[in-house]
C-alpha positions in Angstrom: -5.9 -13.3 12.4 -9.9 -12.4 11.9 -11.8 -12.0 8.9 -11.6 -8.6 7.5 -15.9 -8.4 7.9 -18.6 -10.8 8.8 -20.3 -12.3 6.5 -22.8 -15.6 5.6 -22.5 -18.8 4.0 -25.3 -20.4 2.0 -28.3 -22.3 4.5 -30.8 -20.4 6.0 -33.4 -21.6 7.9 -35.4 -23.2 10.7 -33.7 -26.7 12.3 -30.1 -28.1 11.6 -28.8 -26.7 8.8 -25.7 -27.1 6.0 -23.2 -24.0 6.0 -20.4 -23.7 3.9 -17.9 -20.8 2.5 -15.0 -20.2 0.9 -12.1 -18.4 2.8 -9.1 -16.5 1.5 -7.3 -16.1 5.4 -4.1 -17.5 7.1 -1.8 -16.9 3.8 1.9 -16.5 4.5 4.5 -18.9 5.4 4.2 -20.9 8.8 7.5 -23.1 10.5 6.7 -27.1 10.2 5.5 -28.4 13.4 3.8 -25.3 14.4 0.8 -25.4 15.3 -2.2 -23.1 13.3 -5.2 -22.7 15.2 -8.6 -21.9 14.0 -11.9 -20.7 15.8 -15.1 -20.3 14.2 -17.9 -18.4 15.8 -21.6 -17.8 15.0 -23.7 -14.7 16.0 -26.8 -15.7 17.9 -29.7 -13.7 17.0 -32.0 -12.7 19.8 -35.7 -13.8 20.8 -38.6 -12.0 22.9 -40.8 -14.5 23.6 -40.2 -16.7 26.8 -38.6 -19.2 27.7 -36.3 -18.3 25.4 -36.6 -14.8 25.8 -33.1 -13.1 25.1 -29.8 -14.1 23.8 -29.1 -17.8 23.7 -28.3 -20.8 22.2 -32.1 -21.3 21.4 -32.0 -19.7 18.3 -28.4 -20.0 16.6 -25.5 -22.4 17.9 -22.5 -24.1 16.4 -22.6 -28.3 17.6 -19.0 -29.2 18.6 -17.6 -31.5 16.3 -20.2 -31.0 13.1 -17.5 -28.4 10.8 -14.3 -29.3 9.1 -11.6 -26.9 7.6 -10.0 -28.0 4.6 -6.4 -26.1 4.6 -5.0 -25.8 0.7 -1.2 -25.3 1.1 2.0 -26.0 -0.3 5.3 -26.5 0.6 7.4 -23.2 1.3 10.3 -22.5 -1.1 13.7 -24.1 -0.1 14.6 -20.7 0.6 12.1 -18.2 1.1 11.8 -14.7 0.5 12.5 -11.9 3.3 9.6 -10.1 4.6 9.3 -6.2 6.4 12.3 -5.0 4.8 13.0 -1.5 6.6 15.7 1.3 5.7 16.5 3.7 9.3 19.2 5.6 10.8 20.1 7.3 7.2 23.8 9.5 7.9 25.1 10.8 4.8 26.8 7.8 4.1 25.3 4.8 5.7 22.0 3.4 6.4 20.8 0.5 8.4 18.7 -2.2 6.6 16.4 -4.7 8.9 14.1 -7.6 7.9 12.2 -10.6 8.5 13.8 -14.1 8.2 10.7 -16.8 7.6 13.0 -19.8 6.7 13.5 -22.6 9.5 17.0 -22.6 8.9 18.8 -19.3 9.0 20.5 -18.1 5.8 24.2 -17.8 6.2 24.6 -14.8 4.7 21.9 -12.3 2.7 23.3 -10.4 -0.4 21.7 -6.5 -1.0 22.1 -5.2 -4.0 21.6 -1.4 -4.0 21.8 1.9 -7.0 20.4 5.3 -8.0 16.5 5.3 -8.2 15.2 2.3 -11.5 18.8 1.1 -11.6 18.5 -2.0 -13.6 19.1 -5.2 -11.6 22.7 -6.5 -12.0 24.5 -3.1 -12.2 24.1 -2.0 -9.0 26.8 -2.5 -6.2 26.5 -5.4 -4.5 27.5 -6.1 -0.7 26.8 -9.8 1.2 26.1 -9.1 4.7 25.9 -11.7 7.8 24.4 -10.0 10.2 20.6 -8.4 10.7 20.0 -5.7 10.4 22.9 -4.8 8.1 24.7 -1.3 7.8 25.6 -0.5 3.9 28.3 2.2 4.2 30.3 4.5 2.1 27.2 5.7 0.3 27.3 9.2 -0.8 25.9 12.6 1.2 22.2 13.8 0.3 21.4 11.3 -2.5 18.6 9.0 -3.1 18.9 5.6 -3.6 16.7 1.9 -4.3 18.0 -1.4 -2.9 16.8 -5.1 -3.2 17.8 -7.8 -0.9 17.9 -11.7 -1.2 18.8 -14.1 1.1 21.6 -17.1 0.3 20.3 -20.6 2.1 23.6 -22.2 1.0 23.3 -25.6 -0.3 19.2 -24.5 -0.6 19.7 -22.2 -3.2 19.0 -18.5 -2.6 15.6 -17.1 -2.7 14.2 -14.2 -5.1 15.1 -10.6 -4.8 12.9 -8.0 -2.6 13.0 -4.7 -3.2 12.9 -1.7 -4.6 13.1 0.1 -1.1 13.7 3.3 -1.3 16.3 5.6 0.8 18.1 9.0 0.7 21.1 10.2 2.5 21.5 13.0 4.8 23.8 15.7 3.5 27.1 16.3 4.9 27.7 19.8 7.1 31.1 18.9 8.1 32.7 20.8 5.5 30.4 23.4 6.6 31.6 26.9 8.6 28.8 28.5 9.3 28.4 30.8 12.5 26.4 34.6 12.6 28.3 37.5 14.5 28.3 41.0 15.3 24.6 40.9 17.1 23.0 43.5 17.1 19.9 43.5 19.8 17.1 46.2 19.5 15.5 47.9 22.4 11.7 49.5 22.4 10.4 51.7 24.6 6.5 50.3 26.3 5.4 48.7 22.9 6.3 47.9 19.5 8.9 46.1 17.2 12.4 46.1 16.7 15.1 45.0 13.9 17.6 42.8 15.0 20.6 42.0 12.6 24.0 39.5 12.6 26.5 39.6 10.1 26.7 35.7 8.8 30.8 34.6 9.2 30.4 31.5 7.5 30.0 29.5 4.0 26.4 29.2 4.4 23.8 30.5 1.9 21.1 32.6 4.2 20.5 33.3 7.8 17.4 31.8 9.6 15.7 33.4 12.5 13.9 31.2 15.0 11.6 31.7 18.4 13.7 28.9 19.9 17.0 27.5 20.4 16.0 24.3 19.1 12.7 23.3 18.1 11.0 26.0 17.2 9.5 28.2 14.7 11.3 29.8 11.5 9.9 33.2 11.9 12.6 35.3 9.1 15.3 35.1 6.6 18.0 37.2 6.0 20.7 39.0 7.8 17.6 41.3 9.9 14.9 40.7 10.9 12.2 42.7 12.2 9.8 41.7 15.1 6.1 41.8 15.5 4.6 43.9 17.8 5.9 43.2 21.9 5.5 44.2 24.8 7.4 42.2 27.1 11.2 41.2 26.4 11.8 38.4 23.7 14.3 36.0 22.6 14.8 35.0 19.0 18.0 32.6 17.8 20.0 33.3 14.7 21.6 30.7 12.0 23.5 30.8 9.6 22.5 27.9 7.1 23.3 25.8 3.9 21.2 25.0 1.1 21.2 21.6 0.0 20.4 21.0 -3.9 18.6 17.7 -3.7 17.7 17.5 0.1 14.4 19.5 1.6 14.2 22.0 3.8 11.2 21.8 6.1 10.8 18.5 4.8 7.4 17.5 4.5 6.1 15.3 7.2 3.9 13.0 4.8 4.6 13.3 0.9 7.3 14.9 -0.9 7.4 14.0 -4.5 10.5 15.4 -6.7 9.2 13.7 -10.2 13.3 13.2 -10.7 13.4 9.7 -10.8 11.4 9.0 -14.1 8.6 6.1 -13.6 9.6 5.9 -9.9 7.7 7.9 -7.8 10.2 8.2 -4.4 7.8 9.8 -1.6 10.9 11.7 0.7 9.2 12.8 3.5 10.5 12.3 6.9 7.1 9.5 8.0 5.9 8.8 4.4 2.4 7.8 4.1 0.9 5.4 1.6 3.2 3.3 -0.9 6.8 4.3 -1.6 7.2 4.5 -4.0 3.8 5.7 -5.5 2.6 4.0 -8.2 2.2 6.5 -11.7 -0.3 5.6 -14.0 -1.2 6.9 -17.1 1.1 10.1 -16.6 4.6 10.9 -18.0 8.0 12.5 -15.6 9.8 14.6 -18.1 10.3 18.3 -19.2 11.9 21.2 -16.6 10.4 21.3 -13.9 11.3 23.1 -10.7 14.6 21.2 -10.2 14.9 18.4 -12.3 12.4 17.2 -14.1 8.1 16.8 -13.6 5.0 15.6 -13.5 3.5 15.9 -17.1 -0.2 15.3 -17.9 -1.9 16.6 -21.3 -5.6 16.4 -19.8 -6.5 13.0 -20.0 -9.1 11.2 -17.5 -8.0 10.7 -14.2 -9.5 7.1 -14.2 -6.7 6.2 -16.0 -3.8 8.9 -15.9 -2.7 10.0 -12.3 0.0 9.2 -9.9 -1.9 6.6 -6.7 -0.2 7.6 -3.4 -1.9 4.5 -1.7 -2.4 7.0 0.8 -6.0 7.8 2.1 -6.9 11.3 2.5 -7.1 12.4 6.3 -7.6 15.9 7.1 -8.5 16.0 10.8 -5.8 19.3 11.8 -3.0 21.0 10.8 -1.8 20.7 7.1 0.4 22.5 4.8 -0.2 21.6 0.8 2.8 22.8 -1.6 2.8 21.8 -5.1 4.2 23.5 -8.4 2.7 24.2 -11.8 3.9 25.1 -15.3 3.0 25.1 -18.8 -0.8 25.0 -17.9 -2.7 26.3 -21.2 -3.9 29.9 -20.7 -6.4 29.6 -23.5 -8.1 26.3 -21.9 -11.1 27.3 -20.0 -12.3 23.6 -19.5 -12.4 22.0 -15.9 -9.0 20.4 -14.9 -8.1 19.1 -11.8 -4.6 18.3 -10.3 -5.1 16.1 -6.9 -7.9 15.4 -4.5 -9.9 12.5 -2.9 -13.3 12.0 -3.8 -14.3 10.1 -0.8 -12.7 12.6 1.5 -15.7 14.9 0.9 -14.7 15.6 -2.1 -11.6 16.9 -1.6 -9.8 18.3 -4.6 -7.4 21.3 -6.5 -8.7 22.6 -10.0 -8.3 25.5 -12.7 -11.2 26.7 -14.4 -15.2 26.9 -13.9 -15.7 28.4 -10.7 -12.1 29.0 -10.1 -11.7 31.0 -13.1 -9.1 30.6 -15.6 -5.3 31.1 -14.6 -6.3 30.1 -10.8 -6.3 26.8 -8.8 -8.9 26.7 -6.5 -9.1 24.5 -3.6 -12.5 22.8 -2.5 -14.5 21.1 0.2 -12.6 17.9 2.7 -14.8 19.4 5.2 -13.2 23.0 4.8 -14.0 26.6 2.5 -13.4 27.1 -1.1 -9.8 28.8 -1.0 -8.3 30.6 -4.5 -4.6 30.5 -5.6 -4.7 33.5 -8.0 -2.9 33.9 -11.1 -1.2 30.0 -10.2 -2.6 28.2 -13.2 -1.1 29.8 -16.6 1.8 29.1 -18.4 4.1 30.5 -16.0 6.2 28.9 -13.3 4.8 29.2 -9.9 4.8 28.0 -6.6 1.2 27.5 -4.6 1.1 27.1 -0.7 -1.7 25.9 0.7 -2.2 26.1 4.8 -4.9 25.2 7.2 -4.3 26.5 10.7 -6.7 24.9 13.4 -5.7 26.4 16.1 -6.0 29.7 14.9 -8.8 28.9 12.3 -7.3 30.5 9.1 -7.2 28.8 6.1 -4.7 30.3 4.1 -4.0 30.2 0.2 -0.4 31.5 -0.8 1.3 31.8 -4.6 4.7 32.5 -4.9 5.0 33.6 -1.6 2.1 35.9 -1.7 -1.0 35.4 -0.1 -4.1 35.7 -2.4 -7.0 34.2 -0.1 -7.8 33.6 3.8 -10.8 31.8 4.9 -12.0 31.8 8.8 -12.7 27.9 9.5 -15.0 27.5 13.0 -14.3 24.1 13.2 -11.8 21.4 12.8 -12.8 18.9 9.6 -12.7 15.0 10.4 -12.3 13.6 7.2 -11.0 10.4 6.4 -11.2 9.4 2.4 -10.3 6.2 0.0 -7.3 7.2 -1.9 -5.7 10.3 -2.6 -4.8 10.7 -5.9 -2.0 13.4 -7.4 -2.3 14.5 -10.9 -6.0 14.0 -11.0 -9.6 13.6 -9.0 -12.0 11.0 -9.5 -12.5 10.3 -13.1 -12.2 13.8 -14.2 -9.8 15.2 -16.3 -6.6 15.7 -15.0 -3.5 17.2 -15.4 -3.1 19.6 -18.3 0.8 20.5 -18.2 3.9 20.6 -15.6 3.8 19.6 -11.7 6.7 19.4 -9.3 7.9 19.0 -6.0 4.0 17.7 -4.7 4.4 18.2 -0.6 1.9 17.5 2.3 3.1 18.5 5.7 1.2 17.7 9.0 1.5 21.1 10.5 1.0 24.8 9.5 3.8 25.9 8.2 4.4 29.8 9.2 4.5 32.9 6.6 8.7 32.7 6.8 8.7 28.7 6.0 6.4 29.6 2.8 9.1 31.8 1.6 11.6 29.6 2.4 10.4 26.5 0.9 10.1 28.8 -2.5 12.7 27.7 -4.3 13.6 28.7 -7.6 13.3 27.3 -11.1 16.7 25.2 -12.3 17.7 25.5 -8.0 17.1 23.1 -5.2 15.3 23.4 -2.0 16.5 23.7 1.7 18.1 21.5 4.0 15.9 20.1 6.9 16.1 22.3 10.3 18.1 20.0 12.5 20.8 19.8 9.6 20.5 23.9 9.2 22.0 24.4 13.1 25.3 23.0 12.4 26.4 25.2 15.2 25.0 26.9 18.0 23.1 30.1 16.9 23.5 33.5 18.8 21.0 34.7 21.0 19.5 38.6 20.2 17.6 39.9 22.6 14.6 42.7 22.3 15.0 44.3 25.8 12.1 45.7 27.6 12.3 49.3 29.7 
């Protein structure tokens, strides 16, 4: 364990000299009997003139035996907390919960308490487990939950509660028939495109087209689909698939706010970055937002009202930004901003000034200016934002539609200090409704913007790998 920077004590000066500093290192709980070592180490500052020419102990040293360390401790709790709580292996009903034990005794038995997202403490279902990690079952499909966990010491006493950690189960596609038939293949002659169609068979929702059997790219929706331009023969993969009504399809890799769960800001993407939950300041969850409730902001300064991700901004390749707005005041024409990172280059989303009223425009992290036109009036829509770096196209999409694409001749390395959602900096923020915030690590394709539309009062898609509940057909474009 090192100090987080170097840094000097008070005496400076030729000959012996007195040092002396503070620390704040080494916190935490450590087993009697164990032994804590510590190492202190001066920089020696190096000379030009001989003999003592270069780097030695000439001009800075440490004597053995001339510094002390006074420790300031106290006794750990008769029963101490658990530490690194994590939630994994998620099914629609169960999930595994692991932790750290710190007492020198093991508990005999932990107690987790666990309930919908801000359940009070107390009227949550309760299970005592003996074992770590722990499975909690019979939970129910595609719903989001909070859980706290204390550990029982016996004759010790029990130790305080940990949590909230957040979870969400997968949903259930056993119930599920889904299956496409009647293929259809389509055959060009030297060049061009082709529509390929299925008939879906099942009690699925759409059809999704891919350019692999597993893994790969959603490239159309619907019962046809029509290729780009080939000329060589080319596979694509059918689906038939269900819509989930909480769960998210193409779930985002790093954020996915929902805004459903009042103060509690649950990030459900698949790796979430920063704290989960987020922490909202300032800001209000309420109103109709695109499923459930939102985000609500009424302009205030982003100093004091926005939601802190704990997440700092990197932007280094592929990313996909999707966020939706409401209610924003058509007859506001002052500067409003909606997320961003102010040591990411400046990185941020607003309406107004340069953007012109009723669009959002996106600026700077080391990239173009890119416009969302006609996203920022009263009206419900959707916004997509997607940087490609392999192809270089920076790509601004509302509702589905693309309004703006930027040509980007290198890839940005930016790294910033805190991402905020709801506001930038200390400017004002927010100035009506904001849902379903997502930040994926990849470039989502034309057909996965459309898909991850949604609609207002309806829920958003399953993620892939719960989609192929069975094994797609395989349509052909031949080549003669």
């Amino acid at each position: 364990m090192l100090e987080s920077s170097v840094a000097a004590g008070s005496g400076f000066g030729s000959g012996t000299i007195s040092y002396n500093r503070n620390l704040n290192i080494a916190n935490g709980y450590y087993l009697a009997g164990a032994d804590l070592i510590f190492e202190m180490r001066a920089w020696r500052t190096f000379g030009d003139t001989a003999p003592n020419d270069g780097c030695n102990t000439f001009y800075n040293k440490v004597d053995n035996g001339t510094w002390t360390i006074t420790v300031n401790y106290q006794s750990a709790p008769a029963c101490s907390d658990v530490q690194n709580v994590q939630v994994g292996s998620e099914t629609s009903t169960t999930v595994e919960v692991s932790w750290t034990d710190v007492n020198p005794m093991p508990p005999s038995s932990w107690t987790i308490e666990y309930g919908a997202p801000g359940f009070a403490q107390g009227t949550g279902t309760t299970v005592n487990v003996t074992t770590n990690p722990a499975t909690i079952n019979n939970l129910t499909p595609d719903t989001d939950y909070e859980l706290y966990i204390q550990a029982d010491c016996g004759v010790t006493g029990t130790s305080g509660w940990v949590g909230p950690i957040s979870f969400e189960t997968t949903i259930d596609c056993s119930f599920a028939n889904l299956g496409v038939t009647n293929p259809v293949d389509g055959d060009i002659v030297c060049k061009g495109s082709a529509t390929l169609e299925v008939t879906p068979s099942g009690n699925g929702d759409e059809v999704y087209w891919y350019d692999a059997p597993s893994g790969g790219n959603l490239v159309g929706i619907g019962s046809t689909f029509t290729t780009p331009e080939l000329t060589s023969t080319t596979s694509y993969w059918a689906s038939e698939v269900l819509q989930g009504g909480s769960g998210g399809g193409n779930t985002p890799e790093l954020i996915h706010y929902k805004f459903d769960n009042g103060s509690t800001i649950t990030n459900h993407a698949l790796n979430p970055v920063g704290s989960n939950p987020a922490t909202l300041i300032g800001l209000n969850v309420g109103g109709a937002g695109l499923s459930g409730t939102a985000l609500q902001g009424s302009a205030g300064s982003s100093a004091s009202n926005y939601v802190d991700t704990g997440w700092n901004t990197t932007i280094d390749g592929d990313f996909t930004i999707a966020f939706w707005t409401s209610g924003v005041p058509d007859s506001n024409t002052a500067l409003s901003y909606i997320f961003g990172d102010i040591d990411a280059s400046s990185f941020r989303c607003f309406t107004n000034g340069v953007a012109g009223t009723d669009n959002w425009l996106i600026r700077d992290g080391g990239l173009v200016d890119l416009e969302m036109t006609g996203g920022a009036d009263s009206n419900p829509h959707m916004m997509h934002v997607v940087y490609d770096a392999s192809a270089g196209t920076y790509t601004a999409y509302v509702d589905g539609v693309q309004t703006d694409q930027q040509t980007i001749p290198s890839t940005p390395n930016v790294t910033g200090t805190g991402f905020k959602v709801g506001g930038y900096s200390s400017s004002t923020g927010l100035d009506g409704l904001m849902d379903e915030f997502r930040w994926y690590n990849r470039a989502l394709t034309a057909a996965e913007v459309t898909a991850t539309q949604g609609a207002v009062g309806g829920g958003v898609y399953v993620s892939l790998q719960e989609l192929r509940s069975k094994l797609p057909f395989l349509q052909q474009v031949m080549w003669q």
